[in-house]
TORKOL-4160 file (C-alpha; in steps of 0.2 Angstrom, whole numbers, padded with zeros to 4 digits, m for minus):
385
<pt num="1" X="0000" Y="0000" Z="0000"/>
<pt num="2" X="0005" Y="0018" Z="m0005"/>
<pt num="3" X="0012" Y="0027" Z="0010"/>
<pt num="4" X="0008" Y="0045" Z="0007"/>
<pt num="5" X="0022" Y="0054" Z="0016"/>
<pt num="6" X="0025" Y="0070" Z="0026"/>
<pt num="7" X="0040" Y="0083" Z="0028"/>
<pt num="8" X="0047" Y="0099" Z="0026"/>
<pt num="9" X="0054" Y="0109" Z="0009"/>
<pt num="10" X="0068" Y="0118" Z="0010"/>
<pt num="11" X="0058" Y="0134" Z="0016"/>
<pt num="12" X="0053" Y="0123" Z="0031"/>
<pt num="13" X="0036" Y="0122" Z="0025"/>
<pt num="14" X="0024" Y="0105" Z="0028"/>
<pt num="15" X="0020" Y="0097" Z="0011"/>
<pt num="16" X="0014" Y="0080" Z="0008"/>
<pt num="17" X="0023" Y="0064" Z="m0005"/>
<pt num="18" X="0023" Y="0048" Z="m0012"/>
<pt num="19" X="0031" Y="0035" Z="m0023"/>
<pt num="20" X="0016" Y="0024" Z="m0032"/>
<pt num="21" X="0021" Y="0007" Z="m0040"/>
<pt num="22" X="0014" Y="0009" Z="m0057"/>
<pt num="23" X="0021" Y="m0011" Z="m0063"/>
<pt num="24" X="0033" Y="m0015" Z="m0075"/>
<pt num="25" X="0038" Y="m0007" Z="m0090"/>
<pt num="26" X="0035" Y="m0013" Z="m0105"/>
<pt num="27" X="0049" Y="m0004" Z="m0113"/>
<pt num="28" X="0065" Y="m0010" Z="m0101"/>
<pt num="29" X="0056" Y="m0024" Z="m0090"/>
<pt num="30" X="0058" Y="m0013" Z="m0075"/>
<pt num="31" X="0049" Y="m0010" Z="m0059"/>
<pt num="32" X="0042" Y="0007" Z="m0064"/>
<pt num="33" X="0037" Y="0018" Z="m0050"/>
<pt num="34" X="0032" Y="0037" Z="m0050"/>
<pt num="35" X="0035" Y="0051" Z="m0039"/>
<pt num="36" X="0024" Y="0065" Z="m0034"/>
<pt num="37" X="0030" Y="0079" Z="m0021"/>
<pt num="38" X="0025" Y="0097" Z="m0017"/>
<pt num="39" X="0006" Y="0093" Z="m0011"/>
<pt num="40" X="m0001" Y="0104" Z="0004"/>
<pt num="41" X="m0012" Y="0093" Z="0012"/>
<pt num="42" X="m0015" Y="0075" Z="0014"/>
<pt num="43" X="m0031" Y="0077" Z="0003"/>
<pt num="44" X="m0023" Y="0084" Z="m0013"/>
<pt num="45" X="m0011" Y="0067" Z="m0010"/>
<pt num="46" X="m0023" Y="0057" Z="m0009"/>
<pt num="47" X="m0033" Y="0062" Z="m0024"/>
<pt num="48" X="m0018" Y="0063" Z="m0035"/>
<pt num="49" X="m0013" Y="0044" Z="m0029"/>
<pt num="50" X="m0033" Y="0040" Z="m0034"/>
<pt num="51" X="m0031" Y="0046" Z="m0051"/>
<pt num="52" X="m0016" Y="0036" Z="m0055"/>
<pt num="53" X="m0024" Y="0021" Z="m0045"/>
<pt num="54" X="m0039" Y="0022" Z="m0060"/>
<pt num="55" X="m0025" Y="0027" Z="m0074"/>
<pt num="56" X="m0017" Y="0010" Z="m0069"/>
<pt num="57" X="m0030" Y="0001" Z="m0069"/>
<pt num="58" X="m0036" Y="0004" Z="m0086"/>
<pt num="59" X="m0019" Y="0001" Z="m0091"/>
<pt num="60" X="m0012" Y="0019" Z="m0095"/>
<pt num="61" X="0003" Y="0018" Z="m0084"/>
<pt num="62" X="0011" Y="0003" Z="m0093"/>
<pt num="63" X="0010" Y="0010" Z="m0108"/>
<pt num="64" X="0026" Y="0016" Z="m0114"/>
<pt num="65" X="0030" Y="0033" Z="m0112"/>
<pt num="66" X="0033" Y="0044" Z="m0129"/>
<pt num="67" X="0049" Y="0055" Z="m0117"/>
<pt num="68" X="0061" Y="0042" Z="m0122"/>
<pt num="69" X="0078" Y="0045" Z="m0127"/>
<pt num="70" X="0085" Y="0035" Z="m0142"/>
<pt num="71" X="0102" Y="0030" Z="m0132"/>
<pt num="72" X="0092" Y="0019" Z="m0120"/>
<pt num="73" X="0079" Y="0012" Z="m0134"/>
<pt num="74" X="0096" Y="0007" Z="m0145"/>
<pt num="75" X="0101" Y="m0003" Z="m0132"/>
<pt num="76" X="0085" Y="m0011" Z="m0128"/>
<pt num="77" X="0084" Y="m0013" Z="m0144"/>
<pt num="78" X="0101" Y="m0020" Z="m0145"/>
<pt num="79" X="0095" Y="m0034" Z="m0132"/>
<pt num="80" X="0082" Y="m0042" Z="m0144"/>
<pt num="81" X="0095" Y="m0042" Z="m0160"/>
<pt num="82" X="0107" Y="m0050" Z="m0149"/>
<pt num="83" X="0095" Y="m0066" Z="m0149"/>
<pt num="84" X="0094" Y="m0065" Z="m0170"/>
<pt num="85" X="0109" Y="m0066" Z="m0174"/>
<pt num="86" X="0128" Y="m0073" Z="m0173"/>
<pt num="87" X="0139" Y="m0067" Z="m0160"/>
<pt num="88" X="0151" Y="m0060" Z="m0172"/>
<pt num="89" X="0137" Y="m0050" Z="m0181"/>
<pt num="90" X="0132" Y="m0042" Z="m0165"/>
<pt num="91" X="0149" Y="m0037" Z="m0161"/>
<pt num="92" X="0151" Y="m0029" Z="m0176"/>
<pt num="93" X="0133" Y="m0020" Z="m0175"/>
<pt num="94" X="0136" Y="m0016" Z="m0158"/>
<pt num="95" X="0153" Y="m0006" Z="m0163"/>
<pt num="96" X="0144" Y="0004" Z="m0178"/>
<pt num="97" X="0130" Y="0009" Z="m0164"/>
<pt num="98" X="0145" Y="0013" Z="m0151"/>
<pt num="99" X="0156" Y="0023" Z="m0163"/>
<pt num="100" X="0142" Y="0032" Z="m0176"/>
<pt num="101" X="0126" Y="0032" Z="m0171"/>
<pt num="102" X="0127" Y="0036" Z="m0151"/>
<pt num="103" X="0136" Y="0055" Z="m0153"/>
<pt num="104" X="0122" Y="0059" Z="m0165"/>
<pt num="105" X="0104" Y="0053" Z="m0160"/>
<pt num="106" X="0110" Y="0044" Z="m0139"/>
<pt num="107" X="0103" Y="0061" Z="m0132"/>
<pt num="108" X="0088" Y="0062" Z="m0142"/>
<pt num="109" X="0068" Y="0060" Z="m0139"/>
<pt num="110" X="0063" Y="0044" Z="m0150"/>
<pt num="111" X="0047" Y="0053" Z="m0154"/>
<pt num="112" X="0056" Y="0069" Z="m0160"/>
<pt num="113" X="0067" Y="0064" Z="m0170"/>
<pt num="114" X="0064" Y="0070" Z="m0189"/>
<pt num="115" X="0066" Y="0068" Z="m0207"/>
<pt num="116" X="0078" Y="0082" Z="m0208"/>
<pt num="117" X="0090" Y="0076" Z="m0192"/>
<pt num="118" X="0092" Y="0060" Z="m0202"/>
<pt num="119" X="0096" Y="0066" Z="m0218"/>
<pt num="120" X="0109" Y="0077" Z="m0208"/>
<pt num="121" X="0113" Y="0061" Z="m0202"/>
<pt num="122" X="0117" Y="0052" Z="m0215"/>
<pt num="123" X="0127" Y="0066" Z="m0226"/>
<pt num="124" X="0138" Y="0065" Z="m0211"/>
<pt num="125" X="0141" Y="0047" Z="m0211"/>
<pt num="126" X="0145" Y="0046" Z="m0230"/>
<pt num="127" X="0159" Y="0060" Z="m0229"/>
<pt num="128" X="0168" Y="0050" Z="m0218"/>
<pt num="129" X="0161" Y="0032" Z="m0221"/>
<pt num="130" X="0153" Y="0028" Z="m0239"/>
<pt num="131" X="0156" Y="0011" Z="m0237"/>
<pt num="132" X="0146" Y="0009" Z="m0222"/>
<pt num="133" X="0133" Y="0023" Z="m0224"/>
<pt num="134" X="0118" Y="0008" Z="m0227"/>
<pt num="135" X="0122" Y="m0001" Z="m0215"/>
<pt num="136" X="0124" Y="0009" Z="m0201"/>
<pt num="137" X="0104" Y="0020" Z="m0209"/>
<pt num="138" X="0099" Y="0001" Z="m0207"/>
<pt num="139" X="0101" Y="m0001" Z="m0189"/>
<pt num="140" X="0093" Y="0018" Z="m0184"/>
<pt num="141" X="0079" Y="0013" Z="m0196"/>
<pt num="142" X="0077" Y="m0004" Z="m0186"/>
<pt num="143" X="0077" Y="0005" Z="m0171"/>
<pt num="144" X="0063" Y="0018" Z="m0177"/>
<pt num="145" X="0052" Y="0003" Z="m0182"/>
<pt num="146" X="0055" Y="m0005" Z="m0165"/>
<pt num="147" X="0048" Y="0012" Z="m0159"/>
<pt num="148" X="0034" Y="0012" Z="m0171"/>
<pt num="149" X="0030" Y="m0005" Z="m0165"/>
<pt num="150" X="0030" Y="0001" Z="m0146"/>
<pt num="151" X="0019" Y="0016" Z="m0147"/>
<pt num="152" X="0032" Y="0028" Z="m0145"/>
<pt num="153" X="0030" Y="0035" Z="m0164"/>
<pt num="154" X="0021" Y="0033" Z="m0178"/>
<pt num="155" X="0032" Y="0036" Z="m0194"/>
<pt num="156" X="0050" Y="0030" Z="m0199"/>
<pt num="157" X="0059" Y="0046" Z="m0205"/>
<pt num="158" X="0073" Y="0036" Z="m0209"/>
<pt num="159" X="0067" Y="0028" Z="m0225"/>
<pt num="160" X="0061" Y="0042" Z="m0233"/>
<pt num="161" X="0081" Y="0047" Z="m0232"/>
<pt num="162" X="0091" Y="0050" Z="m0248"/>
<pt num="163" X="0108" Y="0044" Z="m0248"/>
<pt num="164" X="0121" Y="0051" Z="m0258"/>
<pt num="165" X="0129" Y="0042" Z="m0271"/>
<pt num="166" X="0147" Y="0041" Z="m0276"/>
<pt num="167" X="0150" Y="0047" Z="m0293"/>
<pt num="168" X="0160" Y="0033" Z="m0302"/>
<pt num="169" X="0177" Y="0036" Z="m0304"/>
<pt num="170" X="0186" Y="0032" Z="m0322"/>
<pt num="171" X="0196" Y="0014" Z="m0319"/>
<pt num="172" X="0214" Y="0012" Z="m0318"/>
<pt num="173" X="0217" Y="0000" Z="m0329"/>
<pt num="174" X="0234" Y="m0002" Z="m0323"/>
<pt num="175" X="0229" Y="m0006" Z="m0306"/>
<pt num="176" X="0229" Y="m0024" Z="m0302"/>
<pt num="177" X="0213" Y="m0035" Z="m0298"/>
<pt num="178" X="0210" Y="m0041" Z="m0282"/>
<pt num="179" X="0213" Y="m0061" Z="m0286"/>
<pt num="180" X="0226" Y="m0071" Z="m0298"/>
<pt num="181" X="0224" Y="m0077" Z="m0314"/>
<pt num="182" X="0230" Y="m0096" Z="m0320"/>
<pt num="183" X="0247" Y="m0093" Z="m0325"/>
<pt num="184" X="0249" Y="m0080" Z="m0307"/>
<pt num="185" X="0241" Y="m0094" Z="m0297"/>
<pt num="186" X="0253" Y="m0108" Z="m0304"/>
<pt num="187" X="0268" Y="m0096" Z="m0301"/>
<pt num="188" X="0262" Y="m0090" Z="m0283"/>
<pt num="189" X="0260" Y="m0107" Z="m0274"/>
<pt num="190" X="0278" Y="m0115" Z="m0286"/>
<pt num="191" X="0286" Y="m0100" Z="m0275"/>
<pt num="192" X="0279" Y="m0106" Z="m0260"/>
<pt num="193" X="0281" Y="m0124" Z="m0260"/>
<pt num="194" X="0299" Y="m0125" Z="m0256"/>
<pt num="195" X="0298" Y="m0111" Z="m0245"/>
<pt num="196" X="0284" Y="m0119" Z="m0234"/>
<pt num="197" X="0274" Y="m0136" Z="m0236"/>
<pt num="198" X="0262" Y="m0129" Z="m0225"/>
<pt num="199" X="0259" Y="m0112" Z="m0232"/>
<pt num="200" X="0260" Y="m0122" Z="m0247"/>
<pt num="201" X="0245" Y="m0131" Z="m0244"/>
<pt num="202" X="0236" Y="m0117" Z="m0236"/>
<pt num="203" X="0238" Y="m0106" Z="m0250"/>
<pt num="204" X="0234" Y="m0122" Z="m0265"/>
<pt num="205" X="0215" Y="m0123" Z="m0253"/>
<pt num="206" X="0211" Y="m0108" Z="m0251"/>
<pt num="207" X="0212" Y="m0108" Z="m0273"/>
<pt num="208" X="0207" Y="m0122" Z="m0274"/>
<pt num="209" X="0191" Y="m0124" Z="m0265"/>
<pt num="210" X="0186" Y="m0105" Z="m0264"/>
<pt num="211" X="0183" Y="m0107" Z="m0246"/>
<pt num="212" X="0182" Y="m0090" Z="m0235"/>
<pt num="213" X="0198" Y="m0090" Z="m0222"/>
<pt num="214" X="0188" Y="m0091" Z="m0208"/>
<pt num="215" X="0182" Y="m0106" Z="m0214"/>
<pt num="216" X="0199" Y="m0111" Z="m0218"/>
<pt num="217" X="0205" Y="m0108" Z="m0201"/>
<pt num="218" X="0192" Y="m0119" Z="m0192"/>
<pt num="219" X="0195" Y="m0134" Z="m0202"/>
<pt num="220" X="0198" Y="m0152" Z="m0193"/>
<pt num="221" X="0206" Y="m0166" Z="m0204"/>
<pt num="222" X="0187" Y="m0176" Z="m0197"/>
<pt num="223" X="0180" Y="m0161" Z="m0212"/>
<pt num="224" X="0191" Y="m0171" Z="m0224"/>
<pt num="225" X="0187" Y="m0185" Z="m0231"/>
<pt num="226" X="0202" Y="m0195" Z="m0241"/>
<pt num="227" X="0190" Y="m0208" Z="m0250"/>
<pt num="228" X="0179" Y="m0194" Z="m0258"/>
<pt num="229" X="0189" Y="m0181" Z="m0259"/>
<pt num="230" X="0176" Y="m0168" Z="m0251"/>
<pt num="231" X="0177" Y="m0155" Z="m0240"/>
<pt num="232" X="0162" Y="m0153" Z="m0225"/>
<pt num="233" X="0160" Y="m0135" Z="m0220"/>
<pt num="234" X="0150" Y="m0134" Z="m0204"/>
<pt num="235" X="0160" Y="m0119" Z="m0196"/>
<pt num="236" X="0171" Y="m0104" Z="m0196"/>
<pt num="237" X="0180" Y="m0094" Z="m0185"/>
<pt num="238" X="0175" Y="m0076" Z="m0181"/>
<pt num="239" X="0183" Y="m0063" Z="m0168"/>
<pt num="240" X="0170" Y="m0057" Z="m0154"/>
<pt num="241" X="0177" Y="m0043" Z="m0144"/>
<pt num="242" X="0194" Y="m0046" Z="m0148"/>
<pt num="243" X="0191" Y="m0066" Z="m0144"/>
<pt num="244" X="0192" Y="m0079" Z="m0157"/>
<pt num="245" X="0174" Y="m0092" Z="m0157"/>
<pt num="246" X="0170" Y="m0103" Z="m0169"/>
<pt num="247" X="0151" Y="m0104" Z="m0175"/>
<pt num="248" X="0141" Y="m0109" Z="m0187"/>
<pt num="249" X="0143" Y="m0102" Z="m0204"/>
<pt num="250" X="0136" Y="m0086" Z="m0211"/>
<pt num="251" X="0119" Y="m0092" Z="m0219"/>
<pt num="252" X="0112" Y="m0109" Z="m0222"/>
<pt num="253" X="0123" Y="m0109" Z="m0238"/>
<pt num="254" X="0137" Y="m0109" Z="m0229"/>
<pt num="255" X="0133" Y="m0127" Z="m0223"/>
<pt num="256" X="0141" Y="m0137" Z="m0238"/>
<pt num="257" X="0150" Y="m0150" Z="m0246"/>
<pt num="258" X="0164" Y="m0148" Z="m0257"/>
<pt num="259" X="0173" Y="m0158" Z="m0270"/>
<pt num="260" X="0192" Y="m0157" Z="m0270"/>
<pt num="261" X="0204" Y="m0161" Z="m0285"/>
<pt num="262" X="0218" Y="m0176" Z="m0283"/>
<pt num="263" X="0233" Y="m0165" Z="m0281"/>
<pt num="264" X="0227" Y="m0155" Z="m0268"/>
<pt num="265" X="0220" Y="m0168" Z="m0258"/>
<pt num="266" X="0237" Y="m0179" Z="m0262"/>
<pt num="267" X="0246" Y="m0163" Z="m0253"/>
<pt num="268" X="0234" Y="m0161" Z="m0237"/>
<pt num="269" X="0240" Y="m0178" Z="m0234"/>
<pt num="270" X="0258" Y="m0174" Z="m0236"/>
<pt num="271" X="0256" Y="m0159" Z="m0225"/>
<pt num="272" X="0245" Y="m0171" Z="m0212"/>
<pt num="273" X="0260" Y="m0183" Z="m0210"/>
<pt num="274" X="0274" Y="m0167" Z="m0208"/>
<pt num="275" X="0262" Y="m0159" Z="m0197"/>
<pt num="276" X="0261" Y="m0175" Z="m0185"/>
<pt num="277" X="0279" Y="m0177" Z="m0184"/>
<pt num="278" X="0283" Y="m0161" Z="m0181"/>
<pt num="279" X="0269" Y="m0158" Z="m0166"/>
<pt num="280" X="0277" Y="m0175" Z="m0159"/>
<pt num="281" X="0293" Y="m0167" Z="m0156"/>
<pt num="282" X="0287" Y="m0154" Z="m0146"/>
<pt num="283" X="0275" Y="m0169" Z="m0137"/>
<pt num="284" X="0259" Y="m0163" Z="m0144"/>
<pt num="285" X="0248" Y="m0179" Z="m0150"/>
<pt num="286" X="0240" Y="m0174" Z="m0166"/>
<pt num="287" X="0230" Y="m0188" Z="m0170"/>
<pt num="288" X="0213" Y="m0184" Z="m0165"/>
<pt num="289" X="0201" Y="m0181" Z="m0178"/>
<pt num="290" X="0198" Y="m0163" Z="m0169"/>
<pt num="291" X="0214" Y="m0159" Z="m0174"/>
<pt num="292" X="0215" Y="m0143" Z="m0184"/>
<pt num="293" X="0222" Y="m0142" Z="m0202"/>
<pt num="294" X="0232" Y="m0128" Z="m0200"/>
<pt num="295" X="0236" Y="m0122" Z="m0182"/>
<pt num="296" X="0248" Y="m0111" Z="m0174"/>
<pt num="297" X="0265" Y="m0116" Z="m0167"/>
<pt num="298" X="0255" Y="m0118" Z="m0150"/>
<pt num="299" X="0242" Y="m0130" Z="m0160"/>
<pt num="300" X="0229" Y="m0117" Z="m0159"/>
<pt num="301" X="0219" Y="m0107" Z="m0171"/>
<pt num="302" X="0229" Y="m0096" Z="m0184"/>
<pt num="303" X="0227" Y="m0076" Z="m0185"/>
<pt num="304" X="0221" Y="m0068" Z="m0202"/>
<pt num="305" X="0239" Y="m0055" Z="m0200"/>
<pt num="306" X="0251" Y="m0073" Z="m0199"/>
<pt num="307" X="0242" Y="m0079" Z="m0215"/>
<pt num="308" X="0242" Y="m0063" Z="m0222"/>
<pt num="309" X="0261" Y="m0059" Z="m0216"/>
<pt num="310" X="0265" Y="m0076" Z="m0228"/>
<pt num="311" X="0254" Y="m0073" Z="m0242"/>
<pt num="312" X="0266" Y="m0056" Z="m0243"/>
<pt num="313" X="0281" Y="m0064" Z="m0242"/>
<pt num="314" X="0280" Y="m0076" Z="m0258"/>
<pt num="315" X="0270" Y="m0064" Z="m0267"/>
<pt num="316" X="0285" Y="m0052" Z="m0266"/>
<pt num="317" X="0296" Y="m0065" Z="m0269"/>
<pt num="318" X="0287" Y="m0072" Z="m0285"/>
<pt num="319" X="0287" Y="m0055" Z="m0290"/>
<pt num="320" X="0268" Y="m0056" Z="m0292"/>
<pt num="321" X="0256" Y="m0039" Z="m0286"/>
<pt num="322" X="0249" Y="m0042" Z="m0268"/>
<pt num="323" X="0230" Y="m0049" Z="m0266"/>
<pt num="324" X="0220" Y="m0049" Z="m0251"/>
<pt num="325" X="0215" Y="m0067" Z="m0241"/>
<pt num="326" X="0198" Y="m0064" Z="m0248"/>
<pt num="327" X="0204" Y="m0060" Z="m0264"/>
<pt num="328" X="0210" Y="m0081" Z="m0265"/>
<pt num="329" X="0192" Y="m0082" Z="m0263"/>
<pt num="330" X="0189" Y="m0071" Z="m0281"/>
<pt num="331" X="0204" Y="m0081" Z="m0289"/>
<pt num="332" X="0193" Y="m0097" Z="m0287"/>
<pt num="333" X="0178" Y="m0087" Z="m0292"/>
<pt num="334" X="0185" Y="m0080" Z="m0307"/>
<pt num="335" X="0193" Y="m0096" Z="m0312"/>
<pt num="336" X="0177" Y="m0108" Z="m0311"/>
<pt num="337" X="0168" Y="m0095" Z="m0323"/>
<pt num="338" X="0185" Y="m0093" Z="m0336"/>
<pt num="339" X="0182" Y="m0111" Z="m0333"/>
<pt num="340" X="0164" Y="m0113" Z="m0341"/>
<pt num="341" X="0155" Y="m0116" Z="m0325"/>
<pt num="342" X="0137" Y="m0110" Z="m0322"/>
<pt num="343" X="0134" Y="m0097" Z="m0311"/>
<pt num="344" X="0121" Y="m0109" Z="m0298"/>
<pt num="345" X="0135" Y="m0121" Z="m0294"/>
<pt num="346" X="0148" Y="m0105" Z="m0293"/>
<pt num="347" X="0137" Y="m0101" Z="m0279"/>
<pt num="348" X="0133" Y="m0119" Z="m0271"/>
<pt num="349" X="0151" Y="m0119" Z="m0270"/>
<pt num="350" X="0155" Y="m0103" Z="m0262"/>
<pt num="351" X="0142" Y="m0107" Z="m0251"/>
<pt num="352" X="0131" Y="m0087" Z="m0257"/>
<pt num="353" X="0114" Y="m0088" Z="m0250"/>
<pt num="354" X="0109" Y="m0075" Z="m0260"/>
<pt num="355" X="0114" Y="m0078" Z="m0280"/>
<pt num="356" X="0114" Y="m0060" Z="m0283"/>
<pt num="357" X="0128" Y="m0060" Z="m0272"/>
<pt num="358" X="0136" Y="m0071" Z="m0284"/>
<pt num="359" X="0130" Y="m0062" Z="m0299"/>
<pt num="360" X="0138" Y="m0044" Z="m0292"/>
<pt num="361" X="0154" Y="m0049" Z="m0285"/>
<pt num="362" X="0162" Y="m0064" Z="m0296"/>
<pt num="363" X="0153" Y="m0060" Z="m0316"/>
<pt num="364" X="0168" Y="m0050" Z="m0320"/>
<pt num="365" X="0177" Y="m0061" Z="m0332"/>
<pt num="366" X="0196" Y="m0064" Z="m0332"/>
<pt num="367" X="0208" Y="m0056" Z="m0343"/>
<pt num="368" X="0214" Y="m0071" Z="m0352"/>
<pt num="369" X="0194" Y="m0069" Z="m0358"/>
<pt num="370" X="0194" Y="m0053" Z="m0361"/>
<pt num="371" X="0211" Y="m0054" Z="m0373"/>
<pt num="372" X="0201" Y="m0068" Z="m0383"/>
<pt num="373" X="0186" Y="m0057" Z="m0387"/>
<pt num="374" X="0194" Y="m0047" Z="m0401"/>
<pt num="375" X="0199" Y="m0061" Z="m0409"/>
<pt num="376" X="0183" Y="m0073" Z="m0406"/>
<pt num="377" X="0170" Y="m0058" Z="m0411"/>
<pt num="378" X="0181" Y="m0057" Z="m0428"/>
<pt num="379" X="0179" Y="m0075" Z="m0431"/>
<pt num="380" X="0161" Y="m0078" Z="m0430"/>
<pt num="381" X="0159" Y="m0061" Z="m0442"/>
<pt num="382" X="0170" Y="m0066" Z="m0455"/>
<pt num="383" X="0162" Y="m0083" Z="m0456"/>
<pt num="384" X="0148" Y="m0076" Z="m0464"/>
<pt num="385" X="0159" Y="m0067" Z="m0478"/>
């Protein structure tokens, strides 16, 4: 019961207060109680505690109030889409929320934020960060329907924003592609097989199968299977606040089986029986079937920068431009299509979810191709000469 409470205001004056338990709120899950102060007599106190009695009641003081600020309904917010997704999503989400969106709209009233503060928004975040400028809209829109959906607006100025476009610059043709072609392939990994067997092997399945590094890095030899010459990817590593996991892959379509040629499942069982031997001279057993493919010299997982560190070092020493981890990923890509494949195993294969995907990032051709269409368009003309 609500204790209506007496004392004395700083001019030493008798007034009367209370604090009501209005329930839970629906918006944090809180206790929710509500203050009142100031009141002369006992009577005025009571008949103020008798209206929000009745407001109760009907259910008006559970409904969420409109004065929230966007900080706190972000990260309410933020609490459900931790549930949705992977771990390694949310870390991400939850660093774009910390570092962009927070210094602009933390401080403000969900239910006054406008059509023009977003637009401001967003013309801030592209002159700094293009890249990300969608992404980052994407999560203050989410949030906005979020606050549709709990009463405390009715409209989503977000998506009636206009994001800039970048004006496409002329390519320079001189510039290197982001992945290998045949003959820069061959000569990358005949550089590095003397200089590491491991590395060797690294490189030759990361082009070979197209797989994403994370994926690479999670492997076990129980993923390989020596009779069929396939590859199972159930996992990948991801980093979580600085912590490498392993989950599940990125969609569905990540979950899949790949076929591997004889040479390249020939030399993962060469590296398997180096890789034994030199584990049992430090006294590390390596015959589980959790043991991973490629470790660490502590037989744990391997960091993106090592990998990277050796991809630099036979690049430079082949004499070949740099490409990035991923861009092993486009080699494979670009070789299946030089190579005649259709575009719905290109993407069973890489494991896209999305076949657009497929479409956008791997339809370029390579420029072997490219050399040959000159020639080929000349042929078919002058055949009907």
């Amino acid at each position: 019961m609500t204790k209506i409470i007496k004392y004395s205001n700083a001019k030493n004056e008798v007034r009367y207060k209370f604090r009501y338990y209005a329930g839970i709120d629906e918006l944090t899950g809180k206790k929710r109680y509500i203050k009142r102060t100031g009141f002369t007599s006992t009577k005025d106190a009571k008949k103020e505690l008798l209206k929000l009695e009745y407001l109760n009641s009907v259910g008006e003081l559970t409904r969420p109030t409109k004065r929230v600020k966007f900080g706190e309904l972000l990260n309410d917010w933020m609490q459900l889409y931790k549930t949705t997704v992977k771990p390694s999503t949310y870390a991400m989400t939850k660093i774009k929320a910390k570092n962009y969106i927070m210094p602009y709209f933390g401080g403000m009233l969900v239910n006054k934020i406008t059509l023009q503060q977003c637009q401001a928004f967003t013309n801030e975040i592209y002159n700094y960060a293009p890249v990300i400028v969608g992404q980052i809209n994407s999560i203050v829109k989410r949030v906005l329907d979020y606050a549709i959906r709990l009463g405390i607006r009715d409209n989503n100025p977000m998506q009636y924003v206009i994001r800039p476009k970048q004006q496409a610059s002329i390519p320079d043709l001189n510039k290197h592609p982001n992945f290998y072609d045949r003959k820069e392939l061959a000569k990358f990994l005949s550089t590095a097989k003397p200089l590491s067997l491991k590395y060797y092997t690294l490189f030759r399945l990361l082009a070979y199968s197209g797989i994403r590094t994370g994926e690479l890095i999670a492997l076990t030899w129980q993923d390989l299977n020596f009779k069929t010459n396939e590859l199972t990817i159930n996992k990948t590593l991801a980093v979580v606040e600085n912590k490498q996991t392993i989950q599940t892959p990125k969609s569905k379509a990540g979950t899949r089986v790949i076929s591997l040629d004889d040479e390249t499942v020939s030399t993962l069982k060469e590296w398997q029986l180096r890789q034994r031997k030199d584990f049992l001279k430090l006294g590390i057993n390596t015959l589980g079937n959790d043991q991973l493919i490629f470790s660490n010299r502590k037989n744990s997982y391997l960091r993106n920068d090592n990998i990277r560190k050796h991809s630099l070092k036979i690049a430079t020493k082949a004499n070949l431009a740099t490409i990035t981890l991923h861009g092993f990923r486009h080699t494979h890509a670009s070789l299946l299509f030089a190579s005649g494949v259709d575009v719905k195993q290109v993407q069973a294969r890489l494991g896209h979810s999305d076949i657009n995907t497929t479409l956008n990032i791997y339809t370029h051709v390579t420029k072997e191709k490219q050399d040959r269409l000159g020639d080929e368009f000349a042929k078919y003309v002058n055949l009907g000469s």
